[in-house]
N, C-alpha and C positions, 0 to 999 in steps of 0.2 A: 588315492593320493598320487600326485605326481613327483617323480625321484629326479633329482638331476639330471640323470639320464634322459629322462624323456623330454624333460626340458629342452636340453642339450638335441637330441633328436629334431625335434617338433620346430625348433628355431632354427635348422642346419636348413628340413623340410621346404616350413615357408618361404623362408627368408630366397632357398634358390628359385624357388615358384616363384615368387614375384619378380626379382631379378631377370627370369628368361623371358617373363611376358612382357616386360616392359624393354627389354630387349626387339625382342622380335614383334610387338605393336608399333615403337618408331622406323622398324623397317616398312613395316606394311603401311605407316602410313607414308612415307616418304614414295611408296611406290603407286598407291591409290592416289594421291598428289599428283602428281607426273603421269596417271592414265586420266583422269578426267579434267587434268585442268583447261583443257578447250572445252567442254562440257560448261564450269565452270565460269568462263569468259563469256562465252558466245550466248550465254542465258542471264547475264551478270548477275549473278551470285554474289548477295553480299555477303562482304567475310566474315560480319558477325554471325549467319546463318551458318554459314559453313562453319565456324568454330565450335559453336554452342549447338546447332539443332542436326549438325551431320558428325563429325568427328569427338564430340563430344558423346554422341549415343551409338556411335559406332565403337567404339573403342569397349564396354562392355558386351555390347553383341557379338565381338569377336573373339574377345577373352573367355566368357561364357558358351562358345561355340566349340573352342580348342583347349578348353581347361583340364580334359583327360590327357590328352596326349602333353600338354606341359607340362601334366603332374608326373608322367611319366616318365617325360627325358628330365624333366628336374631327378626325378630318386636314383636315376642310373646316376645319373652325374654326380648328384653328391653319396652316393653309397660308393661310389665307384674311388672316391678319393678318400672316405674316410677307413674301406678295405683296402686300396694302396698306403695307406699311412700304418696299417695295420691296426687300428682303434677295434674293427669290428671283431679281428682275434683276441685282442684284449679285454673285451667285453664278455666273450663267450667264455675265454680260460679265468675267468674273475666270477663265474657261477652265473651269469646271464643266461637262461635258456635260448632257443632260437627262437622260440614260438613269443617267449616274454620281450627280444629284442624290438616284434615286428608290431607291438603295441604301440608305442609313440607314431609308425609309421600309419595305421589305421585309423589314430585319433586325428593326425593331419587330415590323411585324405579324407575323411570323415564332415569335419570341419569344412573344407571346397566341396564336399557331394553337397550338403547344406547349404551352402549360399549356392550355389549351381541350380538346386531343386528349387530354393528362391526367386534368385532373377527370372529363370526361364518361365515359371507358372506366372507369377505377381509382381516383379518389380521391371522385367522387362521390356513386357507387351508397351506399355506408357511411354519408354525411351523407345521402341521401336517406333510406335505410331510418329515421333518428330522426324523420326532418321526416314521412314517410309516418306512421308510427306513430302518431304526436301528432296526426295529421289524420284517422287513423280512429277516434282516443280521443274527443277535444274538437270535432272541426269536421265530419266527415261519417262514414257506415259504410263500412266495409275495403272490400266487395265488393258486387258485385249476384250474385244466384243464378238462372241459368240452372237451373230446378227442373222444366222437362215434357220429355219426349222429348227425352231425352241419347243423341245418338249418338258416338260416336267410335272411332280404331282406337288400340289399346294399341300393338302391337308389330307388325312384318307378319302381313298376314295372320292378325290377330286383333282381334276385334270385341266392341263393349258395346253395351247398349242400355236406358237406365231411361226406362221411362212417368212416375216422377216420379220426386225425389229429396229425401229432407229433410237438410239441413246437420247442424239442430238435435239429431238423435239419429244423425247419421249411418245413415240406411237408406234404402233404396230398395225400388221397389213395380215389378211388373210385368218382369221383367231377365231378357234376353239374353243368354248369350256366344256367338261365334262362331269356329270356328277353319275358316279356308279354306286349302289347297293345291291348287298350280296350277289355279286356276279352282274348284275343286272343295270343296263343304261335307263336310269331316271329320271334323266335333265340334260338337255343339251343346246348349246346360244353358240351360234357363229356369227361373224361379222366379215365386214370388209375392212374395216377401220376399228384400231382400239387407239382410247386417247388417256394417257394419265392424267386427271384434274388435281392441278396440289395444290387447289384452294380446299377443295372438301375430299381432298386424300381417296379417291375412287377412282376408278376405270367406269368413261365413257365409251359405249359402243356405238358403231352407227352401219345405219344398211342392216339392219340383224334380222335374224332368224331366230326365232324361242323356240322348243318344241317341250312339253311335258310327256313324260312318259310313263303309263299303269298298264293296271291288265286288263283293260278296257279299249287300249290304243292310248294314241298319240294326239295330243292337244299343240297348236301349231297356231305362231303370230309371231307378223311382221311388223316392223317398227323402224323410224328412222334413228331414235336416239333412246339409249337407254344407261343410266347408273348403274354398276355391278360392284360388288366384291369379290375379288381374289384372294386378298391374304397374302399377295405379293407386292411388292413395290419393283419400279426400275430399273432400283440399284439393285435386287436377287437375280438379275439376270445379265449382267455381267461376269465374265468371269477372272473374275479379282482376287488367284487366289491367295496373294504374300498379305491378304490384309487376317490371317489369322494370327499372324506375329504379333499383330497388337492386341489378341485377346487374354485374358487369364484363364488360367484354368479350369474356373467355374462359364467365362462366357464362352470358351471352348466346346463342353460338353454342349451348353445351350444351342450356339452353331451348328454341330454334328447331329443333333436330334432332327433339326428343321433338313438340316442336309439330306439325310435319311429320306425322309418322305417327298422331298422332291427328287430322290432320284438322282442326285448330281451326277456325274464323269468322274468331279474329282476326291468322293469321299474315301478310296482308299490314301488318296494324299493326306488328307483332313485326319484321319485315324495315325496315319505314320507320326504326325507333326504331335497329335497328342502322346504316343509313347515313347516317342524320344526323348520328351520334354523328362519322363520320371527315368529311362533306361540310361540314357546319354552321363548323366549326372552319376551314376552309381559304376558307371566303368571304372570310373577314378578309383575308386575302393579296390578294383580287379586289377586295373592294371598295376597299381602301387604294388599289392602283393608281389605281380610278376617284375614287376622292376629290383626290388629289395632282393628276391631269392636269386636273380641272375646278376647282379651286384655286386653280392655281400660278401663274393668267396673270389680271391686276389686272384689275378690270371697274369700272363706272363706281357697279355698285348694290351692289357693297364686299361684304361678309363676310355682309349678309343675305341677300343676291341666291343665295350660296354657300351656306349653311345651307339655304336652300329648296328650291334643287333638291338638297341632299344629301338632306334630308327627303323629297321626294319621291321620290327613287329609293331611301330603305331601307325606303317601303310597298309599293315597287313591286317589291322583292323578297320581302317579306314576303306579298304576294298572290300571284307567284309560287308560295312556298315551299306557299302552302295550298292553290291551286288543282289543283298538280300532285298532291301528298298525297292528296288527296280523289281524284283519279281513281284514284292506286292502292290507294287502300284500299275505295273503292265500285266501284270500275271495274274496269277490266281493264290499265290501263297499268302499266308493269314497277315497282316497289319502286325498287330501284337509278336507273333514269332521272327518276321524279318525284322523287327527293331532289334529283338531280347536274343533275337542268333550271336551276335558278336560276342556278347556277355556271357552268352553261356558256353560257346567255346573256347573261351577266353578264362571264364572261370574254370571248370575242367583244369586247363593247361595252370594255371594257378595252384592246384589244390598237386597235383601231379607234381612241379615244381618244390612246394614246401614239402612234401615225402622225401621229392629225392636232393633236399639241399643238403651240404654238410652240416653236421648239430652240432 
């Protein structure tokens, strides 16, 4: 059951969470205004689009992006006034434990880890694809084209390979396919020309080369035109990668599976996007902790003294958060650990923190 107190807590909680976001979202937007609006002009953009299908779905994607660190400088801030008013020593000499105090503060952050682990899996992918859209319409192009020496694997033990590729008419120049079992090449079709047909959804070859392969030798015909399946379309060989924002969760894994076996460049990125999604969301819960215990006990440089080291330690996880990224996506460190690094030294300093606060 919940005691006045926590009430009392929990509404001190949200109430400044929302206040700072919606603070600092009309800053940001009045400044995203004022950097694209030639953007905006020079591709005329109409305002309805721009209200409803950009700044409309922007405004959750950003709030959801910075929702730890708000919750963060929200609890400094308002812990920081209600230990200058002295409420939190009256709480404590009134038989409040310490540990009992930080209960309303968990059930908050608790509450935004929740809808955070929401949007980002299931409700946001949907507003991203409008905010996507609009930004490959009026503000930058969908993709970049990876267009020379396209290698990738379809399916096991099946292989592509284009010396170039054009989007534009959908064909490719110079193409490979390769079918390998155990160790062993069993199939193999080159061309000079591949064409996508997207009346009957195939790859046409032409100029080719067939060979079959056993342990008898090699069976070999020439052909000008021929129907194939890959198992690929056009659009898999782009590389498109912000369209995983518009996936959920479940079409996430789906992507990452197919990602896998072709081999991409970018599935340490793909792996990152997926454990942020559940890691990112659950800071909130750490950092509150660490915001509450450096807070809670009255200091002589008051509520600024407390906002600056809260500032300070939500760059100091945000350098965290990119320093580790960047090794698993250029390096070799594991996906899953450069996400959960910030958390878990972050937790640590947490737990270290509530030992040594005053009780």
């Amino acid at each position: 059951m919940l005691k006045k107190i926590d009430k009392y807590i929990i509404k001190k909680f949200l109430g400044t969470f929302l206040f700072s976001i919606i603070l600092i979202i009309v800053i940001v937007i009045v400044f995203d205004i004022s950097e694209k609006i030639d953007d905006f002009i020079q591709k005329d953009a109409p305002l309805k689009l721009i209200i409803f299908d950009y700044y409309l779905n922007f405004i959750p994607y950003f709030v959801n992006m910075f929702s730890p660190l708000f919750t963060f400088i929200s609890v400094i801030f308002f812990t920081s006034k209600l230990a200058g008013d002295s409420e939190i020593i009256a709480m404590l000499t009134s038989g409040i434990s310490f540990k009992r105090l930080l209960r309303p503060y968990l059930i908050s952050a608790g509450i935004i880890c929740l809808m955070s682990l929401l949007l980002s899996n299931f409700i946001m992918p949907k507003s991203n694809e409008k905010r996507i859209n609009f930004e490959d319409k009026y503000i930058r192009s969908s993709y970049n084209m990876s267009d020379r020496n396209l290698h990738l694997q379809t399916r096991p033990g099946e292989f592509v390979f284009f010396e170039s590729f054009n989007l534009d008419n959908n064909s490719g120049f110079r193409f490979t396919y390769e079918k390998i079992k155990n160790g062993k090449l069993i199939y193999k079709i080159s061309s000079d020309i591949i064409v996508w047909d997207t009346l009957s959804k195939n790859w046409i070859v032409k100029n080719y080369v067939e060979k079959h392969i056993n342990n008898f030798g090699e069976k070999v015909r020439l052909g000008n035109e021929k129907k194939i399946q890959l198992h690929i379309k056009p659009t898999d060989l782009t590389d498109k990668i912000y369209n995983i924002e518009t996936m959920n969760y479940f079409e996430l894994n789906e992507f990452i599976n197919k990602e896998k076996i072709k081999g991409t460049e970018y599935i340490q990125f793909y792996f990152i996007e997926k454990y942020k999604r559940i890691a990112f969301p659950f800071a909130t819960i750490i950092l509150t902790i660490i915001g509450f215990t450096l807070s809670s006990k009255r200091t002589r440089g008051g509520i600024g003294l407390n906002i600056g080291i809260g500032i300070t330690l939500s760059f100091s996880f945000i350098l965290f958060m990119q320093v580790s990224t960047t090794f698993a996506t250029y390096g070799t460190l594991n996906p899953f650990m450069a996400v959960w690094i910030p958390n878990i030294i972050f937790g640590f300093l947490s737990i270290f923190l509530i030992y040594k606060a005053p009780k």
